[in-house]
FIKOLZA-1660 file (N, C-alpha, C; in steps of 0.1 Angstrom, whole numbers, plus 5000, padded with zeros to 4 digits):
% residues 131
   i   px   py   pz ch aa at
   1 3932 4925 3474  A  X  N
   1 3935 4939 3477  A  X CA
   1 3943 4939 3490  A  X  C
   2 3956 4942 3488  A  X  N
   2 3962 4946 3500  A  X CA
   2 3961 4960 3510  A  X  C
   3 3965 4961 3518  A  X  N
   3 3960 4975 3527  A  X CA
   3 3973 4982 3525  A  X  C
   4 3971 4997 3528  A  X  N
   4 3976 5010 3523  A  X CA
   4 3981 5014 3539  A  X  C
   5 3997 5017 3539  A  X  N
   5 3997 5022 3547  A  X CA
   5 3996 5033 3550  A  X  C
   6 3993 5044 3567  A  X  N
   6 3991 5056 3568  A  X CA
   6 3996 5059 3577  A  X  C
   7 4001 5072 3577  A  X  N
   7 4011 5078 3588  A  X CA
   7 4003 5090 3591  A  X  C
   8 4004 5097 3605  A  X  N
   8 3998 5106 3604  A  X CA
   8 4008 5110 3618  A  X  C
   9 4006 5124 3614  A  X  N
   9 4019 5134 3626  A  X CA
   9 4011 5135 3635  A  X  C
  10 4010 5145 3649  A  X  N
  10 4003 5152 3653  A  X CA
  10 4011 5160 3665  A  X  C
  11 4007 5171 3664  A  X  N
  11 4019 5180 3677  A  X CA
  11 4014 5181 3683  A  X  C
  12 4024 5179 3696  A  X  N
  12 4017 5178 3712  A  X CA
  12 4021 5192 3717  A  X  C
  13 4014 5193 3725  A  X  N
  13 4014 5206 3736  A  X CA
  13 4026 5204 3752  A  X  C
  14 4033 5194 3752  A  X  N
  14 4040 5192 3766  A  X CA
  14 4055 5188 3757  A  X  C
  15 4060 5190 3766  A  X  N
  15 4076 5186 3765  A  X CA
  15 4084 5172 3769  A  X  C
  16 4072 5167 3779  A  X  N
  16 4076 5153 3783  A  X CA
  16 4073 5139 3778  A  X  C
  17 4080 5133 3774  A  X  N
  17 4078 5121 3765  A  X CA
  17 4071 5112 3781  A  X  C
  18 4077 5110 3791  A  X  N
  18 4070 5104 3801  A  X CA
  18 4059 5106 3803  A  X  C
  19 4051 5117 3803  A  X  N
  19 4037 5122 3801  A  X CA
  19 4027 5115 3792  A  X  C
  20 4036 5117 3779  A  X  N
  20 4030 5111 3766  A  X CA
  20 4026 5095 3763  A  X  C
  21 4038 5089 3771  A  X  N
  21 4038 5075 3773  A  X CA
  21 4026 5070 3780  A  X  C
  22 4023 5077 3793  A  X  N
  22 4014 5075 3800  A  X CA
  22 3998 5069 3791  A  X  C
  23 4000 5082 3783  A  X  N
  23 3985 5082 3774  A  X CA
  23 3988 5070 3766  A  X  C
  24 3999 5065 3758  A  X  N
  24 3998 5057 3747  A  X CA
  24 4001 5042 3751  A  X  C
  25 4008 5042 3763  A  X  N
  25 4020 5028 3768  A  X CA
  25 4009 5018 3779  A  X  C
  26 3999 5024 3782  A  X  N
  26 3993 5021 3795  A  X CA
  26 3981 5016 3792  A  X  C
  27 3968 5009 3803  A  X  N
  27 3953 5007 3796  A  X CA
  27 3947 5021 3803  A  X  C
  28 3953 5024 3816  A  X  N
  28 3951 5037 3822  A  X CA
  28 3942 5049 3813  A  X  C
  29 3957 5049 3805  A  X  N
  29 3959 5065 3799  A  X CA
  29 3954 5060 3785  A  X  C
  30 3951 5046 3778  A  X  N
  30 3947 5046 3767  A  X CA
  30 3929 5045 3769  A  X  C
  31 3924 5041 3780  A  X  N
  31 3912 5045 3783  A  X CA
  31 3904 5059 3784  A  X  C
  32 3914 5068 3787  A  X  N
  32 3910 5078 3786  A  X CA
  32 3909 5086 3776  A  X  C
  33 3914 5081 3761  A  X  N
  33 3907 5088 3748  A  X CA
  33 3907 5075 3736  A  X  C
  34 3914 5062 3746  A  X  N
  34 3910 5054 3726  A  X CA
  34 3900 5047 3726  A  X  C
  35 3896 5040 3741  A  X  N
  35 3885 5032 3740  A  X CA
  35 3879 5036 3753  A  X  C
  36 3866 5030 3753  A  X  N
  36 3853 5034 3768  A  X CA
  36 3862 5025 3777  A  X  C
  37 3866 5013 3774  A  X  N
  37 3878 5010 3788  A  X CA
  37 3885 5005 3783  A  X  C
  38 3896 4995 3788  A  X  N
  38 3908 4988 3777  A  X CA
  38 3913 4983 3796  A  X  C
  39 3916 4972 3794  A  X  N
  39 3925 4957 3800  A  X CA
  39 3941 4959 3798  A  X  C
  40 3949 4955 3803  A  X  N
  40 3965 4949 3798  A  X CA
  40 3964 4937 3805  A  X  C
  41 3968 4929 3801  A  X  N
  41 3975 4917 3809  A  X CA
  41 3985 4908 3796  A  X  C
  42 3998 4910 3807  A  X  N
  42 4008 4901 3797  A  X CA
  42 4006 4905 3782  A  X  C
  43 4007 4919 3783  A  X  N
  43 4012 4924 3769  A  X CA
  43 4000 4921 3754  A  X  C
  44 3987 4918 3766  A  X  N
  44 3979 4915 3758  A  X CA
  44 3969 4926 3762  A  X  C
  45 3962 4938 3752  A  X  N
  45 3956 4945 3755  A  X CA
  45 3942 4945 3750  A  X  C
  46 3927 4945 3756  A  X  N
  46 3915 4943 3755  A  X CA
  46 3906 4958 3752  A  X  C
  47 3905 4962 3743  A  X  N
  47 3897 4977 3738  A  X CA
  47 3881 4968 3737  A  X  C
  48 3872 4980 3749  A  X  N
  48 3859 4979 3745  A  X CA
  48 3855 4996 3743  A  X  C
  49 3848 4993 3732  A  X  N
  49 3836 5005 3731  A  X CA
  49 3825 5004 3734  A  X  C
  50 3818 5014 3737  A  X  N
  50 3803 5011 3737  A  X CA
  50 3803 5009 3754  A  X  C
  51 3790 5014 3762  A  X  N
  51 3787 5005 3775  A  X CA
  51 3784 4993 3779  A  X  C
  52 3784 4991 3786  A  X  N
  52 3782 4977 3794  A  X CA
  52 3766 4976 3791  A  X  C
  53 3757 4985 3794  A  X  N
  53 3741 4987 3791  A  X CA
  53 3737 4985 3777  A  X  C
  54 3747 4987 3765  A  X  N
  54 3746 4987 3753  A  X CA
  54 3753 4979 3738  A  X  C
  55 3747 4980 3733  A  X  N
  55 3761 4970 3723  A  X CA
  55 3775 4977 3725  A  X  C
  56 3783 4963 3721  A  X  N
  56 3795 4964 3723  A  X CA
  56 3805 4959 3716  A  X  C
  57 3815 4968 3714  A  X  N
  57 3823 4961 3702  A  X CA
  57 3840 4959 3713  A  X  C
  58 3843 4947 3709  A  X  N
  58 3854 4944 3722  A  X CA
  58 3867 4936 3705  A  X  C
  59 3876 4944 3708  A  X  N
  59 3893 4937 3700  A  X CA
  59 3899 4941 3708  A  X  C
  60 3911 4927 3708  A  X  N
  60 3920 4922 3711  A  X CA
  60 3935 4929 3704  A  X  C
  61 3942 4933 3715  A  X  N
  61 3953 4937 3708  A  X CA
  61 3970 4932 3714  A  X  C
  62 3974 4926 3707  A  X  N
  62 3991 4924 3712  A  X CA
  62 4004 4931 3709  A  X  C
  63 4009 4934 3719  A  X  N
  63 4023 4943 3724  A  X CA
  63 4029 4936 3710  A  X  C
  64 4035 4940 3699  A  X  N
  64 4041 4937 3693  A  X CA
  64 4059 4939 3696  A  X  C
  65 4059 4951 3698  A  X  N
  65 4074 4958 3707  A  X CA
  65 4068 4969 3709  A  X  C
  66 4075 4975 3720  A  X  N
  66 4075 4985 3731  A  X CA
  66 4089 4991 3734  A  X  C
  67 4089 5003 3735  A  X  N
  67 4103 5007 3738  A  X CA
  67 4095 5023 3747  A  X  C
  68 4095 5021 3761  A  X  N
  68 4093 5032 3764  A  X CA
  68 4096 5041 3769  A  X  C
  69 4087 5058 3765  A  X  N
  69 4086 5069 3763  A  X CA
  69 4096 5068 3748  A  X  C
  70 4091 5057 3743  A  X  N
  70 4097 5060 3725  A  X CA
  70 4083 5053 3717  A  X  C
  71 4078 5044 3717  A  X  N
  71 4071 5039 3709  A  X CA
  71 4062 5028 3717  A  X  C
  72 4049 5022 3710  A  X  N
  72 4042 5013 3710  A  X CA
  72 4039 5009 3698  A  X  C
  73 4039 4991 3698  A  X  N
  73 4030 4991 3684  A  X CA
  73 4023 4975 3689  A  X  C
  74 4011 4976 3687  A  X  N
  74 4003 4966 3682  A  X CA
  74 3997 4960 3674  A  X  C
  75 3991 4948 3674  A  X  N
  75 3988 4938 3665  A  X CA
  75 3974 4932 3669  A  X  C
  76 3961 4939 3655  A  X  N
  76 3952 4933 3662  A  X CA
  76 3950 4917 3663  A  X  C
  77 3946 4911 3670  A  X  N
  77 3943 4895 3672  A  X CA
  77 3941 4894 3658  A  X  C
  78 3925 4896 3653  A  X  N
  78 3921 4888 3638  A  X CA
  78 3925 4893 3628  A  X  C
  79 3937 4901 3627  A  X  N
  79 3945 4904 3610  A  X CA
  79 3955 4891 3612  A  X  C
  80 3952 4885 3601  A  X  N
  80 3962 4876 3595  A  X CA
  80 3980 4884 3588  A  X  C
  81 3974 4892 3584  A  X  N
  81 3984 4900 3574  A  X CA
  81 3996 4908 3584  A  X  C
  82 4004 4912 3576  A  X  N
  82 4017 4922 3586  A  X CA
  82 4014 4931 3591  A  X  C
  83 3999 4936 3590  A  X  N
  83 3996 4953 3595  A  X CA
  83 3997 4954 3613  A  X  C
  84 4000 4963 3615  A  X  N
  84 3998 4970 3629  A  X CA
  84 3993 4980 3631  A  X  C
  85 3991 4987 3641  A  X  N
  85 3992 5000 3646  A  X CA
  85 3998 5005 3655  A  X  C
  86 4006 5020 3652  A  X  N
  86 4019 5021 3661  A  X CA
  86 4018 5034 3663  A  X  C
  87 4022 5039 3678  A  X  N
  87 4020 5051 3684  A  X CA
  87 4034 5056 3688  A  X  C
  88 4043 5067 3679  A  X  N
  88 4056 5066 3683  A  X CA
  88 4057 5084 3691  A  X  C
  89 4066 5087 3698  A  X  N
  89 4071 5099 3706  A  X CA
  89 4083 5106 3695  A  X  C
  90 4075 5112 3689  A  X  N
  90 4094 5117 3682  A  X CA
  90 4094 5132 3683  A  X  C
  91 4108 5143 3683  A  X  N
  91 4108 5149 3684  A  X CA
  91 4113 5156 3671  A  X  C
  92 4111 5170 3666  A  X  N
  92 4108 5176 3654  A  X CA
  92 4125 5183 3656  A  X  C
  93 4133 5182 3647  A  X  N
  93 4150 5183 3647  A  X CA
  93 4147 5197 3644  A  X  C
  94 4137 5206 3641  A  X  N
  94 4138 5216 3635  A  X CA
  94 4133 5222 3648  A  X  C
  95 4123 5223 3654  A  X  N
  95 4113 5233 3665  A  X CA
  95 4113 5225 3680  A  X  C
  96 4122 5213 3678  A  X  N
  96 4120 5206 3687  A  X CA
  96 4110 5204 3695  A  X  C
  97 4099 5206 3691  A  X  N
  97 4085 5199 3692  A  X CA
  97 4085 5183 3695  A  X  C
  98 4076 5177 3707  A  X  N
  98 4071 5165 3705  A  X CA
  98 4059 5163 3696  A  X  C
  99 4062 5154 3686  A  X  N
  99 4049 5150 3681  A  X CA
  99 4046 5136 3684  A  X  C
 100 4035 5127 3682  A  X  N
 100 4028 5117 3680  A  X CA
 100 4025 5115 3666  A  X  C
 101 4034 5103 3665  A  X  N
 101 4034 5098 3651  A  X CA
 101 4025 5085 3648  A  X  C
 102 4013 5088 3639  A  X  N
 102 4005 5074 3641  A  X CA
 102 4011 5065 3627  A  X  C
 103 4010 5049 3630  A  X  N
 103 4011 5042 3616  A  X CA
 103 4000 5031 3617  A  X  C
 104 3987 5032 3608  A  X  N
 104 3978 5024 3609  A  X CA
 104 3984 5020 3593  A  X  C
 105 3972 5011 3594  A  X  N
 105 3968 5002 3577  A  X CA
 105 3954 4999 3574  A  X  C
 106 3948 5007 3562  A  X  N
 106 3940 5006 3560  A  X CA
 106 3933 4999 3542  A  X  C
 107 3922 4997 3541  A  X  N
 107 3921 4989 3526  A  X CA
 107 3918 5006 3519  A  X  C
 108 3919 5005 3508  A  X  N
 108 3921 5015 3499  A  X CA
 108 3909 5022 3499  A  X  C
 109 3895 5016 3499  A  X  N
 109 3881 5025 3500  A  X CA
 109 3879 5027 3520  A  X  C
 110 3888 5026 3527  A  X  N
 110 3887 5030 3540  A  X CA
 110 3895 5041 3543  A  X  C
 111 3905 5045 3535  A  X  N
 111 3915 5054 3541  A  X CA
 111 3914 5063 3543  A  X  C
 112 3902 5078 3537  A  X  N
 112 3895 5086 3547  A  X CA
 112 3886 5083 3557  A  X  C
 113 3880 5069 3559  A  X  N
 113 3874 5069 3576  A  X CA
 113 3886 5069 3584  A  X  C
 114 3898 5062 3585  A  X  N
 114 3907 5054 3592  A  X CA
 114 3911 5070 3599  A  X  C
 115 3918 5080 3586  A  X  N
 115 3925 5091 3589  A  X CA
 115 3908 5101 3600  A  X  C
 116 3903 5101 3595  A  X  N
 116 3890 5109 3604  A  X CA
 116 3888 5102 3620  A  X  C
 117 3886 5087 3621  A  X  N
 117 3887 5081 3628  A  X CA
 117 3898 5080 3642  A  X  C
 118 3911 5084 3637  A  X  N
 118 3924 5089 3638  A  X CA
 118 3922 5102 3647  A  X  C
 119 3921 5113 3636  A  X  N
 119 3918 5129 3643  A  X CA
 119 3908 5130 3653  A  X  C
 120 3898 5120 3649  A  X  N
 120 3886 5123 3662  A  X CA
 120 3895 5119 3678  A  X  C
 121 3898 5105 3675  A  X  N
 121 3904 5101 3688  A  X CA
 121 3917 5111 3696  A  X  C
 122 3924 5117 3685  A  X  N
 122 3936 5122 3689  A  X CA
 122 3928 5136 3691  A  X  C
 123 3917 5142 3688  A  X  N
 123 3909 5156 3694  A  X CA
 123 3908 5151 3713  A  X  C
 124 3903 5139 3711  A  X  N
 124 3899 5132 3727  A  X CA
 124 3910 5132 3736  A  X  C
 125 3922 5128 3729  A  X  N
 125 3934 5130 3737  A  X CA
 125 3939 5141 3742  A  X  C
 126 3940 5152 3731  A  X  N
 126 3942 5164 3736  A  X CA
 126 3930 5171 3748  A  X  C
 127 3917 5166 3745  A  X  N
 127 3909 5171 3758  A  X CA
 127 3907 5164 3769  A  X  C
 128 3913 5153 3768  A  X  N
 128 3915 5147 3778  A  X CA
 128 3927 5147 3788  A  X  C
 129 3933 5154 3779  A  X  N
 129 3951 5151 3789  A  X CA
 129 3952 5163 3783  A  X  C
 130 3955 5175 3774  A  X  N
 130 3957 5187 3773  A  X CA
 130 3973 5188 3761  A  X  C
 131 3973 5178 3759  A  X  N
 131 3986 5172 3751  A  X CA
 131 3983 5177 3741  A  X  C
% end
C-alpha cells in the first residue's frame, strides 16, 4: 500500500512572507507551534514532543530544498519511500492573500488523523504568532 498525497491550503492573517518564514524556515519559530522543541544543525532538523519529565517521542528531519520566504520541504530520516513534508508561502492571484500551503503523505486509513493533526498544529500557529 502506497501513501496518498495531501495538500492542504491555509490563510494567513499578515502580508509578510519574511514573517511567515520565520515560523516555518527556522527551529526558533518551528518550536513555537510544531514541536515542544526542535534542533537545526546542518540542515538537519530534530522535533521532540513531549517533556523532558515524560515520554518522548523525538524524529529526525532533513532540509530536502529550501528556497526562502518561498518554501521548505523535509524528509523524515525513517521513510524509505519519496514522501516529504512541505511548507510553501504562496500568494492567492485573486485576493492576494498569503496562504500556507501544506504537502504531507499519508497511508490511506490515516488520512483524516494526518489532515486533523495538520489543523490542530496550524490552530497553534495562528495563536502563537497571530498568522
Amino acid at each position: 500500500m502506497g501513501k496518498q498525497k495531501i495538500d492542504i491550503e491555509y490563510p494567513l492573517a499578515i502580508k509578510s512572507p519574511a514573517l511567515i518564514w520565520e515560523q516555518i524556515g527556522s527551529a526558533h519559530g518551528l518550536e513555537r507551534w510544531f514541536a515542544d522543541h526542535v534542533t537545526e544543525e546542518d540542515g538537519i532538523f530534530t522535533f521532540t514532543w513531549g517533556e523532558p519529565w515524560t515520554e518522548q517521542d523525538v524524529r529526525v528531519a532533513h532540509v530536502v530544498e529550501a528556497q526562502k520566504f518561498d518554501h521548505i520541504r523535509l524528509k523524515w530520516d525513517e521513510e524509505d519511500d519519496d514522501t516529504y513534508f512541505e511548507m510553501r508561502i504562496a500568494q492567492s492571484d485573486l485576493t492576494h492573500q498569503l496562504n500556507l500551503l501544506i504537502t504531507d503523505f499519508a497511508d490511506d486509513d490515516d488520512i483524516d488523523g494526518l489532515k486533523i493533526l495538520w489543523e490542530s498544529m496550524l490552530d497553534r500557529l495562528h495563536r502563537a504568532s497571530g498568522l
